[in-house]
N, C-alpha and C positions, 0 to 999 in steps of 0.2 A: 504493500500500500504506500508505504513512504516514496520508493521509490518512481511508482505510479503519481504521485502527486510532486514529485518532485521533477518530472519528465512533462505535466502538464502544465506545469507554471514555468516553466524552461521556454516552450513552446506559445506562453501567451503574448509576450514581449513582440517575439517573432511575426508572429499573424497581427498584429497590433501596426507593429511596423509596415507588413504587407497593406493595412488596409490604407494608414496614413500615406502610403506612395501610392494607391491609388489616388482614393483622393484629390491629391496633389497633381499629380500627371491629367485626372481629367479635368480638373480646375483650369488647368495652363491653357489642354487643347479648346476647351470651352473659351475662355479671356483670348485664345488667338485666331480664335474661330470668329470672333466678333466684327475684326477690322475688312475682314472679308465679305462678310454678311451684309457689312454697312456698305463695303464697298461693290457690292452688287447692284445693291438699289440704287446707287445716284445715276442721277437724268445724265445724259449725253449733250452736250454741250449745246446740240441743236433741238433738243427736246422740246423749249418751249416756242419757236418758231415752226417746227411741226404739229405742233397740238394748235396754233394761232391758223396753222393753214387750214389744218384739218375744223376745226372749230366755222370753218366762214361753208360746210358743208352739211352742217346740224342739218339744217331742213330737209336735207333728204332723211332721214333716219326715221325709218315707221316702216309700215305694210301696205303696199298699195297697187287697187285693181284697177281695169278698164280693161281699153282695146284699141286698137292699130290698124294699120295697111300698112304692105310692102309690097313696091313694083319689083318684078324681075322680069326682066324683056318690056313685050308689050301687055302683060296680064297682072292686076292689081291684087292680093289677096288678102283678105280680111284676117284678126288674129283675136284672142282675148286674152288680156296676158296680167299677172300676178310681179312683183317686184316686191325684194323683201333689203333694206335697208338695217346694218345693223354694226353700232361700235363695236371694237374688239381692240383687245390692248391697250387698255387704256386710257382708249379714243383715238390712239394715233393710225388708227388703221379703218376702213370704213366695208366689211364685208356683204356686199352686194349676190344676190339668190335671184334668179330670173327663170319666169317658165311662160313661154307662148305657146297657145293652140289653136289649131283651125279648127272651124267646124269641118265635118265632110256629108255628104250623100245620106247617110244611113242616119241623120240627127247627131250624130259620138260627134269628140271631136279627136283630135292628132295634136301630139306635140312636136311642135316644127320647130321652137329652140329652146333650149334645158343646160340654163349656163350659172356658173359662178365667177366672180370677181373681186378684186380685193384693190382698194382705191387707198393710197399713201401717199407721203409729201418729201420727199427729194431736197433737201435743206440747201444739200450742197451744189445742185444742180437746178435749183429755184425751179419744180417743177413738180408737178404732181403725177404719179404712176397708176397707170390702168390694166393692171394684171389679169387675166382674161384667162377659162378655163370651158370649152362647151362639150358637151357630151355627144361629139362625131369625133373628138379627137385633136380638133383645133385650140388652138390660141394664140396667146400674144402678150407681149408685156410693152405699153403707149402711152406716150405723153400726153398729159391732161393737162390745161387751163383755167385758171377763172377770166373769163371775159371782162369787158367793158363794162356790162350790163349785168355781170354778178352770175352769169349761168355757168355751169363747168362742160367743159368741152374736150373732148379728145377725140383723136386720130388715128386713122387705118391709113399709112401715108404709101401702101406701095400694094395694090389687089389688081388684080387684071383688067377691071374695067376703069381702072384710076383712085384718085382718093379719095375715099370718105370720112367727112368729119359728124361729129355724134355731140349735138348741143342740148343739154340739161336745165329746163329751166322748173323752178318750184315754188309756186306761188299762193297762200291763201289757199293749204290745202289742194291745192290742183299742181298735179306732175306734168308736164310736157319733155317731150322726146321727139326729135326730129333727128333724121340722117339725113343728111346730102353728098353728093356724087361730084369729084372735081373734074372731069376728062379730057382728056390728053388736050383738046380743042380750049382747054380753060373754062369752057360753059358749066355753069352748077345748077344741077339738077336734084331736087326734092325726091327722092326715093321711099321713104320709110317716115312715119309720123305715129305717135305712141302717147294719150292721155289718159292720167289716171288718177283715181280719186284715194286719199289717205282715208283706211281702213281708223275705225273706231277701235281705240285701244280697252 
């Protein structure tokens, strides 16, 4: 017995010690884990200049339906289309959902474009980015504007039949969308037109 008790107070010291180096060791990496942590979250130098561009875009951000036409050739065709407008990252990014459909013959209708997009602000290059995702496979990544007149605007600067620019305007609850056609001849031509009404939250 004595020596049992003398073998287990030998050994408290020991583990005592063991647990004060812990302890200690996770104190340290916790206090060094810190400048790190802080230093994750600060802004980027250009952060508030991207939040100021992105911020002049708020009005688009909601849910909103209607319906359209787009020419192709000589034949015009009707659409009813859904847009879903939505912050993300902490507003510096503005995640755009888009879905058109036709009616067809039988009453149904068809979905003729099924896209997403993601609308950011370009600090260093004072421009606005239109990243472009459709479900046939295409995309694009395009420069976007605020206009004159406060609309956002961007560009398809280089399709077969020439280029088309996409002006955004949103007013008092009413969405408009227009595409126009630049061709080769310089003439611009109305192609596509898209109004829509903001969906009650």
């Amino acid at each position: 017995m004595m020596l049992d008790r003398t073998v287990r107070q030998s050994f408290r010291p020991a583990n005592g010690d063991v647990m004060r180096t812990l302890v200690v060791v996770c104190t340290a990496w916790v206090i060094a884990a810190i400048p790190l942590s802080l230093r994750a979250q600060e802004f980027a130098p250009t952060h508030d200049e991207q939040s100021a561009a992105m911020n002049k875009l708020a009005s688009m951000v909601g849910q909103w339906k209607g319906d359209g036409w787009i020419e192709m050739g000589p034949q015009r065709f009707q659409f009813e289309s859904s847009e879903v407008f939505s912050r993300k990252a902490g507003g510096l990014a503005l995640l755009v959902e888009g879905i058109h459909r036709m009616p067809i013959p039988t009453g149904e209708s068809r979905v003729i474009h099924n896209a997403v997009a993601m609308i950011t602000y370009d600090a260093d290059a004072d421009r606005y980015r239109f990243i472009t995702q459709l479900a046939n496979g295409r995309g694009g990544d395009y420069h976007g504007t605020i206009t004159a007149d406060g609309d956002f605007q961007w560009i398809i600067p280089d399709t077969p039949m020439g280029k088309m620019t996409y002006t955004i305007s949103v007013e008092d609850g009413k969405y408009s969308e227009i595409g126009e056609l630049t061709l080769p001849s310089g003439e611009r031509k109305k192609f596509f037109e898209m109004n829509l009404t903001k969906s009650k939250q």
